[in-house]
Every structure is written in structure tokens, then in C-alpha cells.
C-alpha positions as CSV (number, residue, x, y, z in Angstrom):
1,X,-4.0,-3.9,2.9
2,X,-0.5,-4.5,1.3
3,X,1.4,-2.8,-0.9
4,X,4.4,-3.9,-2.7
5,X,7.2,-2.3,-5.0
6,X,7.3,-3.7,-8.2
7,X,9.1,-1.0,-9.8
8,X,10.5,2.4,-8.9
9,X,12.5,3.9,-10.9
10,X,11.8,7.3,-12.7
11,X,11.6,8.4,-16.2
12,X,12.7,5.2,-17.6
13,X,13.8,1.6,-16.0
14,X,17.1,1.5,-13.8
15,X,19.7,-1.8,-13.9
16,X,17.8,-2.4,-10.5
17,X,14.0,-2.1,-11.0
18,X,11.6,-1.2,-14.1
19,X,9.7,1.9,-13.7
20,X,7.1,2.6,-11.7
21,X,4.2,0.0,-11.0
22,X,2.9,-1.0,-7.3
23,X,0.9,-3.9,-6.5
24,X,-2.0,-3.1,-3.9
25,X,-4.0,-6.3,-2.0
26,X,-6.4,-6.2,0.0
27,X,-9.3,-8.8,0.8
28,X,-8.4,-11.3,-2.2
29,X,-8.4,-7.7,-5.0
30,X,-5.5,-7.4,-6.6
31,X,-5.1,-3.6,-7.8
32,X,-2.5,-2.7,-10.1
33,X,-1.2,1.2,-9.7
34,X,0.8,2.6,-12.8
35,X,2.0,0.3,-15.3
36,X,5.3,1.7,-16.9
37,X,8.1,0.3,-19.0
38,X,9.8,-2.7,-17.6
39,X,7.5,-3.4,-15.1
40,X,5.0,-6.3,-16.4
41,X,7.7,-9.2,-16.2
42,X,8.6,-7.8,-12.8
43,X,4.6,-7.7,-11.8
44,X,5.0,-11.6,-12.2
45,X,6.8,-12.5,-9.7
46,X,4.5,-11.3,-7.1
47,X,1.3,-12.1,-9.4
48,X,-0.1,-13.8,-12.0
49,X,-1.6,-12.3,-14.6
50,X,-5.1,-14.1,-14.4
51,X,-5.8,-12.6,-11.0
52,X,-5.0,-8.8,-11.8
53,X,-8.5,-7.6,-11.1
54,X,-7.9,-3.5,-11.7
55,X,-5.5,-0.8,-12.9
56,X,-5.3,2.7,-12.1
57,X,-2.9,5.0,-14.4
58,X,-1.8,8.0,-12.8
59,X,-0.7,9.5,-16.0
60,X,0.3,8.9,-20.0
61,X,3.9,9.3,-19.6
62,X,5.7,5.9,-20.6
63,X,7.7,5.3,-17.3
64,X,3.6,5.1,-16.0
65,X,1.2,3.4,-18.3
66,X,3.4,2.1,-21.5
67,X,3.6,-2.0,-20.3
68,X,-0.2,-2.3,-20.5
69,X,0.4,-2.5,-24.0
70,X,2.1,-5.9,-23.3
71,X,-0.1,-6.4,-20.4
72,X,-2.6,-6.1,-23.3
73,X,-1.0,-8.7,-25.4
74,X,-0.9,-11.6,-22.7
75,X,-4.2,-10.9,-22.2
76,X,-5.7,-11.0,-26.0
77,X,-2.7,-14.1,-27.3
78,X,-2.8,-16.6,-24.1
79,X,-2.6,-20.1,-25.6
80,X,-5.7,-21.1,-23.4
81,X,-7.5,-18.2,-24.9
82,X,-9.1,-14.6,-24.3
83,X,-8.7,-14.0,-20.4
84,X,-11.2,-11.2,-19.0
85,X,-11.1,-8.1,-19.5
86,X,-10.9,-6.0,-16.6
87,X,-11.2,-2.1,-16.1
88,X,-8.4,0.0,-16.5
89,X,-8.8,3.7,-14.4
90,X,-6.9,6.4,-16.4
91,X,-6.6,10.1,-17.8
92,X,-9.1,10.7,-20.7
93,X,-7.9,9.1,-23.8
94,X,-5.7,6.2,-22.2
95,X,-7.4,4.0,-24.9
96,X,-6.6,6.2,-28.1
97,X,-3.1,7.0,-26.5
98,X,-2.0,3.4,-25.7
99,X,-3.5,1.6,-28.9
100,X,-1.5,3.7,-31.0
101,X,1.5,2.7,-29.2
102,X,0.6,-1.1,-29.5
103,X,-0.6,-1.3,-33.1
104,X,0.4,1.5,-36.0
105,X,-3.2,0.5,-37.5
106,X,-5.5,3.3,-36.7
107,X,-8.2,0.8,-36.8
108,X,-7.2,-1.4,-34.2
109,X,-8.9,-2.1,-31.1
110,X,-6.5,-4.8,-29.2
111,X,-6.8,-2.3,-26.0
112,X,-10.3,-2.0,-25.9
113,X,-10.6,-5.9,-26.4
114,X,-8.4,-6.8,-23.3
115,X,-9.6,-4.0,-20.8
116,X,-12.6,-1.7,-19.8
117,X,-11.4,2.0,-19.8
118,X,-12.7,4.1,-17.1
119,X,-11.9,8.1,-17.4
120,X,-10.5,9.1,-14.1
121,X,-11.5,12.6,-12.5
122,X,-11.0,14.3,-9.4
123,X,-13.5,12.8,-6.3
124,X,-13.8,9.1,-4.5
125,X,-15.1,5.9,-5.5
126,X,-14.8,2.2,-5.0
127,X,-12.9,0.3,-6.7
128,X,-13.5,-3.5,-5.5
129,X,-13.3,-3.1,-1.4
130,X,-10.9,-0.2,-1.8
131,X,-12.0,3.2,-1.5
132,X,-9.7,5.3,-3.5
133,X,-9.6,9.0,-4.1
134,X,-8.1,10.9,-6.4
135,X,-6.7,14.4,-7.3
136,X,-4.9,16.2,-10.3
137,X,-0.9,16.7,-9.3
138,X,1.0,19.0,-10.7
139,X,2.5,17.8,-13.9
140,X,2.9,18.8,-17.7
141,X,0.4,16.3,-18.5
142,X,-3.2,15.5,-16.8
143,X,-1.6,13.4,-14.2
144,X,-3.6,12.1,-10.7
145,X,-2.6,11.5,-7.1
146,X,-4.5,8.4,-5.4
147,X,-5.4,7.7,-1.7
148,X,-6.4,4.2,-1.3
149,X,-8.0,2.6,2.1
150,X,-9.5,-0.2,3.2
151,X,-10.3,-1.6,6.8
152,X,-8.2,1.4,8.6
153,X,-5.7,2.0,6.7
154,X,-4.2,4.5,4.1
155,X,-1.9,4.9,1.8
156,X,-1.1,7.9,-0.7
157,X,0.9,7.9,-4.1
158,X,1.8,10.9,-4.9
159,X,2.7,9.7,-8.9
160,X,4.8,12.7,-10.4
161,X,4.1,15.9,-9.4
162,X,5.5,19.4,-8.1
163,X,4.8,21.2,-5.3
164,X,0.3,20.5,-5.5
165,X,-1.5,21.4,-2.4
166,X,-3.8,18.2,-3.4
167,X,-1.2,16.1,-2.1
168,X,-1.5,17.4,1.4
169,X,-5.2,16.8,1.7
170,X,-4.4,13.0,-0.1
171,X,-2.0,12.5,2.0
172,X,-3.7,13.7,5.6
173,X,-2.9,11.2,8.6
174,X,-2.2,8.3,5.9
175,X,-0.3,5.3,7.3
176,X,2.3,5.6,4.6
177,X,2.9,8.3,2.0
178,X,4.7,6.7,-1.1
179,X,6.4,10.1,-2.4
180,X,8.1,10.6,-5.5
181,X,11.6,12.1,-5.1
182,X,12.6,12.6,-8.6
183,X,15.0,15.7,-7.9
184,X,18.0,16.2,-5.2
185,X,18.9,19.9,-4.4
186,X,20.7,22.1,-6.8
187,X,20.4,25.6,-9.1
188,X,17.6,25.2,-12.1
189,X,15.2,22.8,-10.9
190,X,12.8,23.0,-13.5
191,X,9.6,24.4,-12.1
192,X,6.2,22.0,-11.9
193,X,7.5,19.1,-13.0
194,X,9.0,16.8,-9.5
195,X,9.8,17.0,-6.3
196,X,12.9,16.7,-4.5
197,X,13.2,14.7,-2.0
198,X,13.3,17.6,0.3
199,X,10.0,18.1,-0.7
200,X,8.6,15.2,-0.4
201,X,10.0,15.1,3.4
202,X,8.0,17.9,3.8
203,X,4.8,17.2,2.7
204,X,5.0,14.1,4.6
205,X,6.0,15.9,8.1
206,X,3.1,18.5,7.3
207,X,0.5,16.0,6.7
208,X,1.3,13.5,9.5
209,X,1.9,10.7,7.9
210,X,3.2,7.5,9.3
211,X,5.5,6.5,7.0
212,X,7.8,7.9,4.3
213,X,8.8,5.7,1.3
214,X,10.7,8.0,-1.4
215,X,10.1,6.5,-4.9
216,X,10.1,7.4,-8.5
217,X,14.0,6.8,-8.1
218,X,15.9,8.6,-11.5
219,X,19.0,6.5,-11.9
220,X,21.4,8.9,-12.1
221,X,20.7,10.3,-8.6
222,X,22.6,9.6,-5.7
223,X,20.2,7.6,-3.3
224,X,22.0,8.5,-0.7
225,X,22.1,12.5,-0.9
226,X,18.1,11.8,-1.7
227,X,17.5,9.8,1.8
228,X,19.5,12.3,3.7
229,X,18.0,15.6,2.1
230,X,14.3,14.1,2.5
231,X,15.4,13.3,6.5
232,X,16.5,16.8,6.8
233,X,13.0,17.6,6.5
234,X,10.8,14.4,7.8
235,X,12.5,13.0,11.0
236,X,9.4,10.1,11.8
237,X,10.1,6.2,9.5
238,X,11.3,6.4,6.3
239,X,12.5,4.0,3.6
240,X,13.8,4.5,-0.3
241,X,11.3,2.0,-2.5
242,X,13.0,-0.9,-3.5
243,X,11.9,-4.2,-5.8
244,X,10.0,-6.3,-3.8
245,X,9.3,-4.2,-0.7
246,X,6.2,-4.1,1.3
247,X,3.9,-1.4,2.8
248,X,1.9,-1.6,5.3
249,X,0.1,-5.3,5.9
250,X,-2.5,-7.7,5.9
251,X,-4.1,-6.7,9.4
């Protein structure tokens, strides 16, 4: 299993990367997690289109899901035709939500045309060879945390959360722990929203975890007073997501 980076910034796209959208492989699948703005003409350079063969949406917030509307688009307009349509995992009313944003017809159904949607909810199942389990996070919205495996190995994606005691059990003994760090220290925090990257540190020391990449990246931070608050707390390997960088491996 490999994952790469295609985007990682939070709450809307950075000068360096779109927002948030990883690319998991594993046995010839080609899984698509999160989808946000930005991050569809980045997905291309690792992947074409055509061979997408699943999406998981953690969440309806734009900076997660808003680029399947073009994703949506290139599938329905391709000068060779139609290409299939292929399911798309996410919150209740992903369909609704994202056809309004594509089309101000109430009528339309380009979304439902170009992809199967599949409610998500709590439990396991499998998704192509992947087993993948999910959880509810703690966000303002219904939002879901995913553990995906396959042949050994584990990864966890936090998406956006607060402090969730889900996220420990997702992220139990995982190989790598891909942790949003959306806040640095300071007075005010607003409560259940993100965590800092002190946090996410510390759910990946508690929960064993091999390997620590921070992600969900808000532009105006400091990345380098988010790395060293998140090593205060985790002291094993640890990495800030980047465009383009790789998890894990092809075994």
C-alpha cells in the first residue's frame, strides 16, 4: 500500500499545495481520500483520471469534497465520451450537497450521472482489496475518520477533528497516522473544531503509531512552531505532509 500527498493544506489551498486530497494504491486500486478545492489538477500528476476506481469524502466542507464537482465534469464532457462511473463514499446527502454546487438547476443530476453515491456510517467494509473503517470525528459537521489496510499494513486519516477518542481506536498500532494539525498553541482555541499539532503528537504517541505525518496545513501557520510543538509530544518519525510525498510502500 502507498499513499501519496496530493494536497495538504487546510481550509482552503496554500501557494504550495491545493487542499486536502490523498491518493491510496494498493494491488492495481486506486482510492481517492477527500477531494477539496485545488486538488483535481494536482491528482493528475500522479494519476489519470480513467483509472480512479473510488472516493471516500471524509466530510462536506469545501477544503474536503468541493473538486468532485470538476472531477464530475471530466467525467460526464470527455471528448471520447461518458467514462464510468464509479462509487463515491460520503456523509449523507453528498449528492444533493455537491450538485447544487455544480449546477444552480435544482433539477440537475450531472453528479449522480458520473458517480455512485454510497452513505458512509460508522463500522468496516471493503472497498476493492482495502479494508477501511471508519468513525465519526469531532467536527461541526458529520465528518469521518478512516483506517485503511491491506496486506499488513495501516494507515489512519484523521480528516478534521478535535480532541475524538475514535481516533485513538482508528489509529491503534497503525504504521502511519496522517494527523491533521490545523492549530499551533495559543489563548482561544476554539473548542471541537481542530487539533494542534500538540495534539495530534499525542494521539500518535498514545496509540503507538509508527509514523507521524502532520497535515491539514492552514497557510498562515508557522510550519516550523507546528513540527516542533507536535515533537514535544511524539518523539518516534515524523514528517509535515508535503505535495508529492509518500507513505508507507508497495511491500
Amino acid at each position: 500500500m502507498q499513499i501519496t500527498i496530493v494536497g495538504c493544506a487546510g481550509s482552503y489551498p496554500g501557494p504550495q499545495s491545493a487542499a486536502s486530497c490523498y491518493l491510496v494504491e494498493a494491488g492495481g486500486f486506486r482510492l481517492v481520500l477527500d477531494l477539496g478545492n485545488g486538488a483535481l489538477g494536482s491528482l493528475q500528476q500522479y494519476v489519470d483520471l480513467d483509472d480512479v476506481d473510488a472516493v471516500c469524502l471524509s466530510h462536506l466542507h469545501a477544503d474536503h469534497c468541493l473538486d468532485l464537482c470538476a472531477f464530475a465534469v471530466a467525467k460526464l464532457h470527455h471528448p471520447l465520451g461518458q467514462r464510468r462511473r464509479i462509487p463515491v463514499y460520503a456523509p449523507a446527502g453528498a449528492d444533493a450537497h455537491l450538485g447544487r454546487a455544480l449546477s444552480p438547476d435544482p433539477d440537475s443530476s450531472s453528479v449522480r450521472e458520473a458517480f455512485a453515491f454510497i452513505d458512509l456510517d460508522a463500522g468496516t467494509r471493503e472497498i476493492g482489496p482495502l479494508r477501511v473503517t471508519t468513525a465519526r470525528m469531532n467536527h461541526p459537521v458529520e465528518t469521518f475518520g478512516f483506517r485503511v489496510e491491506h496486506d499488513g499494513q495501516a494507515l489512519a486519516y484523521s480528516a478534521d477533528t478535535g480532541p475524538a477518542p475514535e481516533l485513538l481506536r482508528l489509529a491503534d498500532g497503525v504504521d502511519a497516522l496522517l494527523c491533521e494539525a490545523s492549530f499551533v498553541d495559543g489563548p482561544d482555541l476554539p473548542a471541537d473544531l481542530h487539533l494542534t499539532a500538540r495534539q495530534a503528537g499525542e494521539y500518535a504517541a498514545r496509540a503507538g503509531t509508527g509514523e507521524l505525518v502532520l497535515t491539514h496545513l492552514v497557510p498562515w501557520n508557522d510550519i516550523s512552531a507546528t513540527q516542533e510543538q507536535a515533537m514535544q509530544a511524539f518523539d518516534g518519525r515524523m514528517a509535515l505532509a508535503s505535495p508529492g510525498l509518500r507513505i508507507l510502500g508497495p511491500r
